[in-house]
N, C-alpha and C positions, 0 to 999 in steps of 0.2 A: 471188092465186095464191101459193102455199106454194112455197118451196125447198125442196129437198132436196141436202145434198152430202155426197159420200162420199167416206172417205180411211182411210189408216191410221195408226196413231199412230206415226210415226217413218218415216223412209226411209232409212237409212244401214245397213243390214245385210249383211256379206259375202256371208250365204249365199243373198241373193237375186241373184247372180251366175247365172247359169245361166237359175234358173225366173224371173225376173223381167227383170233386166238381160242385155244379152247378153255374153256369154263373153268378157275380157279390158275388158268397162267399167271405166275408171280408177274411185278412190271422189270425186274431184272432178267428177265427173260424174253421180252420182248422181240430185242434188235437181235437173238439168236434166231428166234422163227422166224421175224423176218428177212432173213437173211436167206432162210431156206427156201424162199419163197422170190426176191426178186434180188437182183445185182447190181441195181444202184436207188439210192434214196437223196433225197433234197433236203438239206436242212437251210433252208437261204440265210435263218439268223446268225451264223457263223461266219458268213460273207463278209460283215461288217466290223465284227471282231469276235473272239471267243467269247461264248453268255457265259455271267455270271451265275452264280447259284439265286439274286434274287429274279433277276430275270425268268430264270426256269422258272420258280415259284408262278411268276406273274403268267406266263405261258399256259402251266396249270390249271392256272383260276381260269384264264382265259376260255381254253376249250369246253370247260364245264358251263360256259357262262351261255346266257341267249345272246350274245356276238358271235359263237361257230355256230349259229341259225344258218348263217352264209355258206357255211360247205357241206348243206343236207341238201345234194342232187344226185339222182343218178343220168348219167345217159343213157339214151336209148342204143338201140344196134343202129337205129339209120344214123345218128351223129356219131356216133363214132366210124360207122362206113365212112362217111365223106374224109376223116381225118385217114380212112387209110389210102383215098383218092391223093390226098395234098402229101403224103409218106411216097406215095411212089413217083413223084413229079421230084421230092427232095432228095430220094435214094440216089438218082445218079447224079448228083454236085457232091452230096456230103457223105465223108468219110462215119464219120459215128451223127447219131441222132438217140438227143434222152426226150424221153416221155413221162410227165410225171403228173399224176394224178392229184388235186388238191381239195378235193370233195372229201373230207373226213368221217364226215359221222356216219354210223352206223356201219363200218368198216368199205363204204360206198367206193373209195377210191381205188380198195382191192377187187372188189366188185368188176366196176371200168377197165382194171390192168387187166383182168384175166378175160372180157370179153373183147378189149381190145387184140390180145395174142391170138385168141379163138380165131377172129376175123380176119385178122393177117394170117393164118394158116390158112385159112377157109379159100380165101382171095389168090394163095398163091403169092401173096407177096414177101413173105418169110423162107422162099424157096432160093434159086438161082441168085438174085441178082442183091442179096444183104443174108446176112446171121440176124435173128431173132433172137435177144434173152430179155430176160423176165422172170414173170410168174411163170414156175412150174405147175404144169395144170395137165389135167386128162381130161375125155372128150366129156366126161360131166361136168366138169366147171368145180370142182369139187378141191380145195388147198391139199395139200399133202402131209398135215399134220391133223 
């Protein structure tokens, strides 16, 4: 049986206040809700070596900047449909498969995970032949905090 887990690449974003976290979440409480919510996350800057404290600084500025202009998309249900055509051609070679959303703003890429799981319920491809984890989600699309 094949895994599948779904996350998004980073969880520290301001502006998912609101559409993600609820209104007035400190930012030290972030990676607890998210956590409640998916079972793996991306952080690729650590691949390279541990960030320093200016580095994060700079990350900061960064996603506040119009440079995260680039991760304001959503997808639709028909693109991400096709992505769960090419999931079930890869379920039976691979043993685990991560999925990681990298659309940040506006809490977009939680958005994508939880209609990506929808779909793969939907589809029947989170049944028999892989485990699904993720977002915990009920049939409104709705987070659980």
């Amino acid at each position: 049986m094949s895994e599948i887990l779904i996350g998004t690449c980073g969880y520290f974003y301001k502006d998912w206040v609101g559409p993600v976290y609820p209104k007035g979440t400190r930012q030290e409480d972030y990676l607890s809700l998210y956590a409640g919510c998916f079972s793996t996350v991306e952080l690729d800057f650590a691949y390279y070596a541990m960030p320093q404290a200016p580095q994060l600084a700079n990350m900061i500025q960064l996603w506040g900047s119009e440079s995260a202009a680039r991760f304001d998309y959503l997808y639709n249900d028909k693109e991400l449909e096709s992505w769960g055509d090419r999931l079930r051609r890869i379920v039976l070679e691979a043993e685990r498969i991560l999925v990681y959303f990298n659309n940040h703003r506006k809490g977009q890429a939680v958005e994508n995970a939880q209609t990506l799981m929808q779909l793969l319920d939907k589809t029947g491809l989170s049944g028999d032949l892989m485990k699904v984890k993720g977002v915990k989600h009920d049939t409104t699309g709705n987070l659980p905090f």
